[in-house]
C-alpha positions as a Markdown table, in Angstrom:
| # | Residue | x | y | z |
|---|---|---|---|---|
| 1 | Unk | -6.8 | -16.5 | -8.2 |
| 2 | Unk | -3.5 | -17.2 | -8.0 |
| 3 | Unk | -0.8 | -15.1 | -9.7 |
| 4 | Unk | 1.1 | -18.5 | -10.7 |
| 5 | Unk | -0.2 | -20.9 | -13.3 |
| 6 | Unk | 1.2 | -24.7 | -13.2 |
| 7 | Unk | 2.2 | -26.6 | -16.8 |
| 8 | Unk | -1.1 | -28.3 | -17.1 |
| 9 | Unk | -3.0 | -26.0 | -16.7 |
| 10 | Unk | -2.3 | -23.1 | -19.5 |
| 11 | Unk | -5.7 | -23.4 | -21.5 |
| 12 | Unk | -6.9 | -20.6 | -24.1 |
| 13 | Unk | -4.1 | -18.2 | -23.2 |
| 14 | Unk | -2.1 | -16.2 | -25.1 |
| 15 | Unk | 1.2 | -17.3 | -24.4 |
| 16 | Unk | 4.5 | -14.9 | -23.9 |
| 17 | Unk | 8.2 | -16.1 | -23.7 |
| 18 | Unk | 10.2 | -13.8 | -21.6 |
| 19 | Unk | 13.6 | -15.4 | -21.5 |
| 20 | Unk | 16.3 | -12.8 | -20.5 |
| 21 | Unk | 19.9 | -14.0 | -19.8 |
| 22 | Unk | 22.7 | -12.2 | -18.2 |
| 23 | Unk | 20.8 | -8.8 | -18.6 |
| 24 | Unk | 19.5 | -9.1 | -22.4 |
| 25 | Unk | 16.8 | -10.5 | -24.2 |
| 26 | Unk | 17.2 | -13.9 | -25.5 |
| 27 | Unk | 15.7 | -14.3 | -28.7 |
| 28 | Unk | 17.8 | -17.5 | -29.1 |
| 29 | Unk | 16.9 | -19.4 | -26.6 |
| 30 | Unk | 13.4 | -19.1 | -28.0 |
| 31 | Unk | 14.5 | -20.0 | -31.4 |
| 32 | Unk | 15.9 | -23.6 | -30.1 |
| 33 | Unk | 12.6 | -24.3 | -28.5 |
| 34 | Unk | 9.8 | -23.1 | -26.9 |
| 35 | Unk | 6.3 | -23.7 | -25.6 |
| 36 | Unk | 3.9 | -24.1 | -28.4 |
| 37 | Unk | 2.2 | -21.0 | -29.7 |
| 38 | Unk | 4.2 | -19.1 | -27.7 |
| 39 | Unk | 5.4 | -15.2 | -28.7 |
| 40 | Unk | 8.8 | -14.1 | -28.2 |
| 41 | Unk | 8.6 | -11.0 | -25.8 |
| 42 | Unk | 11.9 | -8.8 | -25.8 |
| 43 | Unk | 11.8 | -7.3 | -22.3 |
| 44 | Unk | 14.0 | -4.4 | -23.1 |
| 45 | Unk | 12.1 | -3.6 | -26.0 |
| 46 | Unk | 8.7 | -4.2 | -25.1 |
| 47 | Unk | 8.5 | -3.7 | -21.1 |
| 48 | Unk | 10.4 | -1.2 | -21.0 |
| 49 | Unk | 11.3 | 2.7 | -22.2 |
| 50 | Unk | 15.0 | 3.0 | -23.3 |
| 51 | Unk | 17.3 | 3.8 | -20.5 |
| 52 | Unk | 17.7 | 7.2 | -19.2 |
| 53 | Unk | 17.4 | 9.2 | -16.4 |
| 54 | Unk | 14.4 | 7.0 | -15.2 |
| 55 | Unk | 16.8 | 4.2 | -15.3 |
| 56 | Unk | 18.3 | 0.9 | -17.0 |
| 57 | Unk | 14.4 | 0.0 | -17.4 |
| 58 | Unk | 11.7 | 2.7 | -17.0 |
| 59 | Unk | 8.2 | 2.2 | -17.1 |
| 60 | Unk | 7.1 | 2.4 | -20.8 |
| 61 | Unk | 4.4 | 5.1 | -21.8 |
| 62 | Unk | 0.7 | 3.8 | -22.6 |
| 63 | Unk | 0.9 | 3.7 | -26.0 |
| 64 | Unk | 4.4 | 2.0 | -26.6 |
| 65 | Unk | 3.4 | -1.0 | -24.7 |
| 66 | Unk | -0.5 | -1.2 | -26.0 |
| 67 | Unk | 1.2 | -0.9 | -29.0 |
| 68 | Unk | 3.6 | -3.9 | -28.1 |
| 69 | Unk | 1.4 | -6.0 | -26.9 |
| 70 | Unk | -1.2 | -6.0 | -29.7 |
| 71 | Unk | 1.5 | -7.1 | -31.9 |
| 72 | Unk | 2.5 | -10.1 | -29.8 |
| 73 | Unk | -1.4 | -11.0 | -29.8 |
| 74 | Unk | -2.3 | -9.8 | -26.9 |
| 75 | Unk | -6.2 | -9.5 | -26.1 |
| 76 | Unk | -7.8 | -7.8 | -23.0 |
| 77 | Unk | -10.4 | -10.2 | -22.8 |
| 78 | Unk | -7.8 | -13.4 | -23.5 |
| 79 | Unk | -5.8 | -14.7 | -20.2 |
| 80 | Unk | -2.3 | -14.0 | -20.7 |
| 81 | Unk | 0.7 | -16.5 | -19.1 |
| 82 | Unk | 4.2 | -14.9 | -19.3 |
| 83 | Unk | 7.3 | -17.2 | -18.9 |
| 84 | Unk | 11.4 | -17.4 | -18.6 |
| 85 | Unk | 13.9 | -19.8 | -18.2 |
| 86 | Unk | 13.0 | -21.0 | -14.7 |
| 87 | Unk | 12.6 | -18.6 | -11.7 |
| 88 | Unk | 10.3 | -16.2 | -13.4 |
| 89 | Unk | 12.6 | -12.8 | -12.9 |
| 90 | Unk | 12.0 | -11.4 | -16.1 |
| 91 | Unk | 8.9 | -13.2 | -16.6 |
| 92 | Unk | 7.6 | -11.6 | -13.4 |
| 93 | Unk | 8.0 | -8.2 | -15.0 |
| 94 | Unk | 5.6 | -8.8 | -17.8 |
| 95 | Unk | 3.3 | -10.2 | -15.4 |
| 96 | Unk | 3.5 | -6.9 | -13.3 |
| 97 | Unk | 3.6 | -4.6 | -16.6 |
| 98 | Unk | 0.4 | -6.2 | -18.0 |
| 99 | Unk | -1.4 | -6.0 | -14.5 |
| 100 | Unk | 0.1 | -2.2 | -14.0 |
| 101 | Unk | -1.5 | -1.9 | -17.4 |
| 102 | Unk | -5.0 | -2.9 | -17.0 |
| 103 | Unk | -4.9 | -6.6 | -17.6 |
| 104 | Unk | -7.6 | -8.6 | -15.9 |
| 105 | Unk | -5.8 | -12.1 | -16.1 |
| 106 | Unk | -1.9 | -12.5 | -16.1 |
| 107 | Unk | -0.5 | -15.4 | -14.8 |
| 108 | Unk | 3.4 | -16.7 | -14.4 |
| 109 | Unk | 3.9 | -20.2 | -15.4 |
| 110 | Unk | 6.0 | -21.6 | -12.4 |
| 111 | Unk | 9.4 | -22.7 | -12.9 |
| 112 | Unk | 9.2 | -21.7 | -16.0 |
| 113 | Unk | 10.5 | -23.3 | -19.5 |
| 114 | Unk | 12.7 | -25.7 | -17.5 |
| 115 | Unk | 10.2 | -27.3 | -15.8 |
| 116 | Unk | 7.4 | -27.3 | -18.6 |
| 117 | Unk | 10.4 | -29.2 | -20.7 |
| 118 | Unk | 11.6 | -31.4 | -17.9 |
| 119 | Unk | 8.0 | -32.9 | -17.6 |
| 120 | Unk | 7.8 | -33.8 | -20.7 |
| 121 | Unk | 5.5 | -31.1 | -22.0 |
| 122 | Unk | 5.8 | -30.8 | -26.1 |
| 123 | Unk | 8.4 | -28.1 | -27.4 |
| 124 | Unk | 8.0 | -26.2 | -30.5 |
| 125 | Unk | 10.8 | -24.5 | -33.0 |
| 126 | Unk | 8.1 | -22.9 | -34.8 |
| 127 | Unk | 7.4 | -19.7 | -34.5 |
| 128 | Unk | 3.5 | -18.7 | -34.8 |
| 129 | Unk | 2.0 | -16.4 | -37.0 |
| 130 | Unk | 0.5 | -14.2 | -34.4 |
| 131 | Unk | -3.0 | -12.3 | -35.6 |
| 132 | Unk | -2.7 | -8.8 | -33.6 |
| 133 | Unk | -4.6 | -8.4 | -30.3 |
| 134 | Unk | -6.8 | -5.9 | -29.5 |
| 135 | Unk | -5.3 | -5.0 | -25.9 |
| 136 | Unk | -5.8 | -1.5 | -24.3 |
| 137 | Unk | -3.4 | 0.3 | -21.9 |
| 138 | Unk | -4.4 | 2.1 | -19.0 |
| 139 | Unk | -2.0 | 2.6 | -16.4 |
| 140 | Unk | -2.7 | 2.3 | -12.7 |
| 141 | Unk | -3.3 | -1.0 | -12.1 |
| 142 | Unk | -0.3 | -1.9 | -9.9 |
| 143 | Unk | 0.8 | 0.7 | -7.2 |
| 144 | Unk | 4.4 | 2.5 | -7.9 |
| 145 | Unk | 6.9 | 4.7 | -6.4 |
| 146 | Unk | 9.1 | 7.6 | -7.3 |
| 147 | Unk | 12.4 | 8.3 | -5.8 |
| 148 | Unk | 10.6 | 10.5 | -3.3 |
| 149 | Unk | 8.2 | 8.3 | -2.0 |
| 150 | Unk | 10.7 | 5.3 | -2.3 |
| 151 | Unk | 13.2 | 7.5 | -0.1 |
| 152 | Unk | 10.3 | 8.1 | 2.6 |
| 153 | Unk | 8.9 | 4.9 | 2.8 |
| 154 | Unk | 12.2 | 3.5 | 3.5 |
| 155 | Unk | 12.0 | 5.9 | 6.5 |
| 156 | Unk | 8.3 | 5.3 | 7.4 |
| 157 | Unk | 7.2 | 1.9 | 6.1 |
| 158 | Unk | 9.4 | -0.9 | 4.8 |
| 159 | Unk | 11.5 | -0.5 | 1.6 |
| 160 | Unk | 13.1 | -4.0 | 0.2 |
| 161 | Unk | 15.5 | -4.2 | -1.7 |
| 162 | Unk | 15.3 | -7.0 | -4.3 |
| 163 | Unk | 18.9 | -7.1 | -5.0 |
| 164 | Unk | 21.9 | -9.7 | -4.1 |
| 165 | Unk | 23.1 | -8.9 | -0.4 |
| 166 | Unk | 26.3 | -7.9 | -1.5 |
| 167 | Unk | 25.6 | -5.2 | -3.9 |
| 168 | Unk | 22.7 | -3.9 | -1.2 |
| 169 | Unk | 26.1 | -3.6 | 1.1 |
| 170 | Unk | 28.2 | -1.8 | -1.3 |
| 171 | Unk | 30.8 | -4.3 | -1.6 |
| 172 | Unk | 30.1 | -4.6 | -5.4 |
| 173 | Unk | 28.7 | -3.3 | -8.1 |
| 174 | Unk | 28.7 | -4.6 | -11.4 |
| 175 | Unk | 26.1 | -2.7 | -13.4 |
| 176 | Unk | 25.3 | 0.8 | -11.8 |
| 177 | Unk | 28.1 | 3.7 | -11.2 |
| 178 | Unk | 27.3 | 3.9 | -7.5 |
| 179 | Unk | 27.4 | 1.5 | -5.3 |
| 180 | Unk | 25.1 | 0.9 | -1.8 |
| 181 | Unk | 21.3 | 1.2 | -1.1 |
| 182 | Unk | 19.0 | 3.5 | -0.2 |
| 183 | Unk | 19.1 | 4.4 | 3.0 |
| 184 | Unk | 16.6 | 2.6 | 5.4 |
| 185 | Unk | 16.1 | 0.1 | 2.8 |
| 186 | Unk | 15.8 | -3.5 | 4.3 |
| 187 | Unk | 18.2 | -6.5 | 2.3 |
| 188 | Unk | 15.6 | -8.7 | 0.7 |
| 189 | Unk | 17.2 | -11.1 | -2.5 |
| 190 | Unk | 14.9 | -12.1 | -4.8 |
| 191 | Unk | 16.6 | -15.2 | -5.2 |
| 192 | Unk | 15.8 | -16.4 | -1.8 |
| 193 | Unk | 12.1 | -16.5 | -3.2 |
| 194 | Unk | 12.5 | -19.5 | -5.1 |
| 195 | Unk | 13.8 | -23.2 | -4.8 |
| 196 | Unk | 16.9 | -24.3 | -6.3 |
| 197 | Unk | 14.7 | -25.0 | -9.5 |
| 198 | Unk | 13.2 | -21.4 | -10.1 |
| 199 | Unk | 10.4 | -22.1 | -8.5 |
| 200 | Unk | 8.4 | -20.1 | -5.8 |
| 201 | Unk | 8.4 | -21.6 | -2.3 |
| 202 | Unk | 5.1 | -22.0 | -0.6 |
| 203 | Unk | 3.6 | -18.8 | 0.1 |
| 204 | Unk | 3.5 | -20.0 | 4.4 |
| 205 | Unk | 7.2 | -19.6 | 3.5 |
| 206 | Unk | 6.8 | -16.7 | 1.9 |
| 207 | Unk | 4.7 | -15.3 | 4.6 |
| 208 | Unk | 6.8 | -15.8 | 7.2 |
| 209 | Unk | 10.3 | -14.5 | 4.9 |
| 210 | Unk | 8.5 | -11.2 | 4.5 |
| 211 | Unk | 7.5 | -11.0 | 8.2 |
| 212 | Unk | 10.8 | -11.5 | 9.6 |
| 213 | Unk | 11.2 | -7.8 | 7.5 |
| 214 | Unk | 8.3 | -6.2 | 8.7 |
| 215 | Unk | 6.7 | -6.7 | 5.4 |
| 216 | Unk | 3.0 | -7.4 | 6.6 |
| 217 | Unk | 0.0 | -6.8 | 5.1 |
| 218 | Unk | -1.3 | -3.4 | 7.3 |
| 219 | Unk | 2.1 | -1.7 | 6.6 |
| 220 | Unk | 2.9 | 0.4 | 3.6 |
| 221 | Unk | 5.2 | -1.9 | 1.7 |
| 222 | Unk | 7.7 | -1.1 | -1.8 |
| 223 | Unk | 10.2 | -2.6 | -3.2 |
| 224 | Unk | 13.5 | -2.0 | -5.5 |
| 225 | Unk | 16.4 | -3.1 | -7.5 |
| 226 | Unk | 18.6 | -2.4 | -9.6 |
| 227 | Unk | 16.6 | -1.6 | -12.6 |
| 228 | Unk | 12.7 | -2.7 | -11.6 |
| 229 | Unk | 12.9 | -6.0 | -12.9 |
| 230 | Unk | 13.9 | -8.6 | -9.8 |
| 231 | Unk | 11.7 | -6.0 | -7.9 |
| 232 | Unk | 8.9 | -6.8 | -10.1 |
| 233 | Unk | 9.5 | -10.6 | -8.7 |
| 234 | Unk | 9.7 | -9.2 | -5.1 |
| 235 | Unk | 6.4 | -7.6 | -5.6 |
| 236 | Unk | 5.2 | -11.1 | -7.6 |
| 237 | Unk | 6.3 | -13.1 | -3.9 |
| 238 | Unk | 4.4 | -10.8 | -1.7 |
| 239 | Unk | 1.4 | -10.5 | -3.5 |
| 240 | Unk | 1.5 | -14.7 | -3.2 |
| 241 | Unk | 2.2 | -14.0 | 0.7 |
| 242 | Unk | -0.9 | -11.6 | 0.9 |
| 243 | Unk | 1.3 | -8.4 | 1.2 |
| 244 | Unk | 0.3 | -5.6 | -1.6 |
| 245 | Unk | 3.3 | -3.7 | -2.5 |
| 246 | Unk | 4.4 | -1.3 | -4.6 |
| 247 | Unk | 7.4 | -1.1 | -6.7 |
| 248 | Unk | 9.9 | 1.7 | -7.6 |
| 249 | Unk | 10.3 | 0.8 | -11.0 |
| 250 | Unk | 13.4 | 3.0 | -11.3 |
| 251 | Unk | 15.3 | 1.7 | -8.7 |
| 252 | Unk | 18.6 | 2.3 | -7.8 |
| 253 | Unk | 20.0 | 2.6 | -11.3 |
| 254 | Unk | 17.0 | 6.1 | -11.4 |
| 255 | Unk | 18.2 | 6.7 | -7.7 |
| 256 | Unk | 21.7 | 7.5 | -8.4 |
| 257 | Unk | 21.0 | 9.7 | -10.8 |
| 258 | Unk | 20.4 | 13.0 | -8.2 |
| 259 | Unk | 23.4 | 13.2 | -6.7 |
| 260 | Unk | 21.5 | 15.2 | -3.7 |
| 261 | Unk | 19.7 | 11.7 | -2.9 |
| 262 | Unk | 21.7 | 9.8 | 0.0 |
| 263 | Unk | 23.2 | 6.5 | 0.0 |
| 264 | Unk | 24.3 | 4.1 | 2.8 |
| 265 | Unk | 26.5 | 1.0 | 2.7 |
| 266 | Unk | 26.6 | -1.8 | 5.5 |
């Protein structure tokens, strides 16, 4: 089954809207209109422990996002679609979370609330009185690294890194205190994933993107960002191209945080 769901073809699901713009939650997006029935999911709050040493966005503990998730209605035994504006980045990190968490049937709705609204699909301001799901967390679901085993598969397998080519360089940095990329780590935007609309190109496309790394489905594969949310669509790409990876849901903003660890610019 495919990891991507198209407008018309949602069903019984519980319904999730992920919108996150320039690096927040956006509540009000949802509040102007959204996809009927659909749950307002704050991605900071919900996907994510606070920030700390782990990072901008660490992975929440079992019982903060069971706990989350039962009270936006979530169900194990319900299929889940998650959604964002359009090219799934956020929304791609619930898909992952729920999947990492034990959930059987998680799908992204592809291109998101752009393109559900631009074909004419109805639109809701009301928000839904949501009865509590009965979801259980158990991690494990989704493969993950830590900084050690991010550093060594950067060395030993491939290591891509999910961010725009010119912060993986060094020549910016507009969130994290250090600037560059782990070293061995292979350039990879996320953005390069999708069409100009936010949606994913065909996963022959996809195939052959990842190839040209040396992201292939025999090799140990992982992936990174800043914080482990565009990774989460990196890993959401590869899985559509066949390649299983893993994700270092720290990232670079957990990374620089030992300031043992090396870095590299180029």
């Amino acid at each position: 089954m495919s990891p991507l769901i198209n407008p018309g073809d949602l069903g019984d699901a519980t319904i999730l809207d992920v919108r996150w713009r320039r690096m927040a939650a956006d509540p009000e997006s949802y509040r102007e209109g959204h996809l009927p029935g659909a749950v307002f999911c704050d991605l900071d709050r919900d996907l994510a422990a606070p920030p700390g040493e782990g990072g901008r966005h660490p992975l929440p503990d079992a019982g903060a996002f069971q706990e989350a998730m039962r009270r936006l209605g979530v169900s194990g035994s319900r299929p889940v679609v998650v959604y964002d504006e359009a090219d799934s980045t956020a929304a791609a990190r619930a898909w992952w979370t729920l999947r990492y968490f034990g959930h059987p049937d998680v799908r992204v709705l592809d291109g998101g609330y752009r393109r559900w609204a631009d074909e004419g699909h109805p639109v809701s301001k009301e928000e839904p009185v949501t009865e509590p799901g009965d979801f259980t967390a158990r991690p494990g679901g989704m493969p993950v690294l830590d900084a050690a085993q991010a550093g060594a598969l950067a060395q030993e397998g491939v290591l891509l890194d999910a961010r725009g080519a010119e912060r993986y360089r060094g020549e910016v940095e507009p969130i994290d205190p250090v600037a560059g990329h782990i070293p061995g780590a292979v350039s990879a935007p996320t953005m390069e994933n999708v069409d100009p609309a936010g949606r994913f190109h065909p996963a022959e496309f996809l195939r052959e993107r990842f190839i040209s790394f040396g992201a292939l489905p025999e090799v140990p594969v992982g992936a990174y960002c800043g914080s482990g949310v565009t990774a989460a669509h990196e890993v959401l790409a590869m899985e559509l191209a066949g390649v299983h990876a893993a994700l270092y849901v720290g990232s670079w903003s957990n990374w620089i945080t030992d300031p043992t660890r090396p870095t590299a610019k180029s």
